[in-house]
C-alpha positions in Angstrom: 116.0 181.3 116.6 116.1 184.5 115.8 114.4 184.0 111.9 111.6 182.4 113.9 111.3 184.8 115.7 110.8 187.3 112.7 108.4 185.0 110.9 106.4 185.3 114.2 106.5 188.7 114.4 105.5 189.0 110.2 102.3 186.6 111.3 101.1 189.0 114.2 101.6 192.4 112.1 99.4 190.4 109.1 97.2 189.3 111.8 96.3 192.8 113.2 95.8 194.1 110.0 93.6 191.7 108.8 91.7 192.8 112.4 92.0 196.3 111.5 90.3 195.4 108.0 87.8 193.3 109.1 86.9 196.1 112.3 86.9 198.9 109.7 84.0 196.8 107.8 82.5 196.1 111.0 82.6 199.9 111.2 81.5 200.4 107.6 78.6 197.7 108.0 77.3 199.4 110.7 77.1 202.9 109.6 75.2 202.1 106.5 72.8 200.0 108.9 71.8 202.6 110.8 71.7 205.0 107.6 69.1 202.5 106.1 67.4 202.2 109.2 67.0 205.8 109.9 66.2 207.3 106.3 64.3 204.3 105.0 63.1 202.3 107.6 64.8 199.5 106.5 67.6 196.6 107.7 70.4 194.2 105.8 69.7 192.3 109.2 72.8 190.6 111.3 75.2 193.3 111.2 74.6 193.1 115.0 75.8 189.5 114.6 78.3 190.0 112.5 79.8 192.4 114.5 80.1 190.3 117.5 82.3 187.6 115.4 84.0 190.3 114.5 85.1 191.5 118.3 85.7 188.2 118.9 88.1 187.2 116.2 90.0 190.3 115.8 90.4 190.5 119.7 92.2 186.7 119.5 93.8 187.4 116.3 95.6 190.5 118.5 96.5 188.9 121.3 99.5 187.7 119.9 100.7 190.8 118.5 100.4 192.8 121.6 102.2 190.4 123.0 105.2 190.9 120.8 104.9 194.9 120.8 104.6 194.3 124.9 101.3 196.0 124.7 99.8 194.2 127.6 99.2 195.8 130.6 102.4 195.3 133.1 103.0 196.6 136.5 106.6 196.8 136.6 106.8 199.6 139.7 109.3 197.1 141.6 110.5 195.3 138.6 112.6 198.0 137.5 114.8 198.4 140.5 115.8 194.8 140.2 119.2 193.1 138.9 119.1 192.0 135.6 119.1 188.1 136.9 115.8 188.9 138.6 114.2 190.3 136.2 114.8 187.6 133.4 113.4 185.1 136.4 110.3 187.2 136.3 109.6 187.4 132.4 110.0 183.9 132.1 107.6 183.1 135.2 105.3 185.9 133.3 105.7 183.6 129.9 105.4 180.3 131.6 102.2 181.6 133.8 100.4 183.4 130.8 101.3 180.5 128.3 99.3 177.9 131.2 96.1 180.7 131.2 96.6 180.5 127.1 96.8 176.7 126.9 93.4 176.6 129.0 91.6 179.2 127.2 93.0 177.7 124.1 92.0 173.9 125.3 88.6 174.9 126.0 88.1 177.1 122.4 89.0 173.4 121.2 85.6 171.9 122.6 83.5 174.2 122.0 84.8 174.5 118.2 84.4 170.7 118.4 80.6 170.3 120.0 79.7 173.2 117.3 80.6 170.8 114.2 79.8 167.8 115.9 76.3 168.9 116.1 76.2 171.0 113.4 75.2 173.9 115.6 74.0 177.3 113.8 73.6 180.6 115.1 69.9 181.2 116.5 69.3 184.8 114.4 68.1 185.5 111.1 71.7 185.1 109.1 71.5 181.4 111.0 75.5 181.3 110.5 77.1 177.9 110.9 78.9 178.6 114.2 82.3 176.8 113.1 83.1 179.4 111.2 83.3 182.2 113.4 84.5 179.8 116.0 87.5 178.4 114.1 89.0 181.6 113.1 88.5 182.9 116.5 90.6 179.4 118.1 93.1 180.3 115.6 94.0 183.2 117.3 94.2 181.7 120.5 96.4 179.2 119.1 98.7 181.5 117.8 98.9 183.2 121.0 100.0 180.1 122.2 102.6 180.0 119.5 104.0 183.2 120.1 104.6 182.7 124.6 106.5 179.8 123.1 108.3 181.5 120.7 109.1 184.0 123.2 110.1 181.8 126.1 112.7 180.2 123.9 114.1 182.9 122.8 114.7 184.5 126.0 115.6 181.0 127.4 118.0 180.9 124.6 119.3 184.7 124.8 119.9 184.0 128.5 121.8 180.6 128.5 124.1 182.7 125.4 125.1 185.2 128.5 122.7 187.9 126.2 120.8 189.6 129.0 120.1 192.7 127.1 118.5 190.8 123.9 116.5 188.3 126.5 115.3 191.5 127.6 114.3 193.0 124.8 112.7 190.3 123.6 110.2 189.5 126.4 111.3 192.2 129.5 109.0 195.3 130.5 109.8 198.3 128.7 110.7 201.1 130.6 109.2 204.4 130.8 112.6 205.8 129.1 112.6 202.8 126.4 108.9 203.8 125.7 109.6 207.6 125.2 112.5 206.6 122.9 110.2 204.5 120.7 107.5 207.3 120.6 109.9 210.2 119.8 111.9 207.7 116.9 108.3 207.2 115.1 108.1 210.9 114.9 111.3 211.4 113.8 110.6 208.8 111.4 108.0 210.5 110.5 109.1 213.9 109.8 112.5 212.8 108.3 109.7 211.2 105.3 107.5 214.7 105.3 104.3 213.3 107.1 102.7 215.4 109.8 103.0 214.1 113.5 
């Protein structure tokens, strides 16, 4: 379970740097676009377009990753005064209730993938981009969101029948505010131990 669980977690970190690349193009793309436009009154056209597939499949190529760095938004204000039995009852409600939303998003990326090669559809703009493309890479994010609530749910379904309440909770429990602090201050220790400027 737990080598799963770290090829999961080497997926999501190659995932959101492949985002960060392709954003930083995106970025790139753009710049010289405007540059062309403003000095020579020129345009590559569809940098607009591309940038929108871009949003799209680096935000669903993320999700996942957040995930596992428990980067998603939580509101934990009663959460933390709870036993430790609660809690884990909670996270795995949380799993189970975002891994249904997933599953629908995820079922409904699958259609609209589908009706786009079915019909062949193409993008209604000068680059006229075959809109499986885009749309593929952007349900494979969702699907490996869906991947990774699973991952997650068995592992803290496994921690937690192993009596290990502390590593269920690691894995898929809020962090606190102390646990965060900790995290922050040990990159920059991290960091100044190697040389590097904080």
């Amino acid at each position: 379970m737990n080598a799963l669980i770290r090829i999961t977690d080497r997926i999501g970190t190659w995932l959101a740097w492949a985002s960060g690349a392709i954003l930083f193009a995106t970025a790139v793309l753009i710049a010289i676009e405007v540059v062309l436009r403003k000095i020579f009154s020129i345009s590559m056209g569809g940098a607009d377009e591309i940038s929108y597939y871009a949003l799209a499949i680096s935000s669903s190529w993320t999700f996942g990753y957040a995930l596992l760095r428990k980067a998603h938004i939580r509101i934990d204000v009663l959460y933390s005064r709870m036993s430790s039995k609660v809690r884990i009852a909670l996270d795995l409600l949380s799993l189970t209730l975002f891994g249904a939303c997933a599953l629908v998003a995820t079922y409904f990326a699958f259609f609209v993938l589908q009706t786009s090669i079915r019909r062949g559809s193409v993008a209604n703009t000068p680059l006229g981009t075959p809109l499986w493309i885009p749309q593929s890479l952007w349900f494979a994010g969702l699907v490996f969101l869906c991947l990774v609530i699973l991952v997650l749910l068995m592992g803290t379904i496994y921690r937690t029948i192993h009596k290990d309440a502390k590593g269920a909770h690691e894995l898929s429990g809020a962090s606190s505010l102390l646990e965060e602090i900790r995290e922050g201050t040990g990159k920059q220790v991290q960091a100044l131990a190697k040389g590097d400027t904080p």
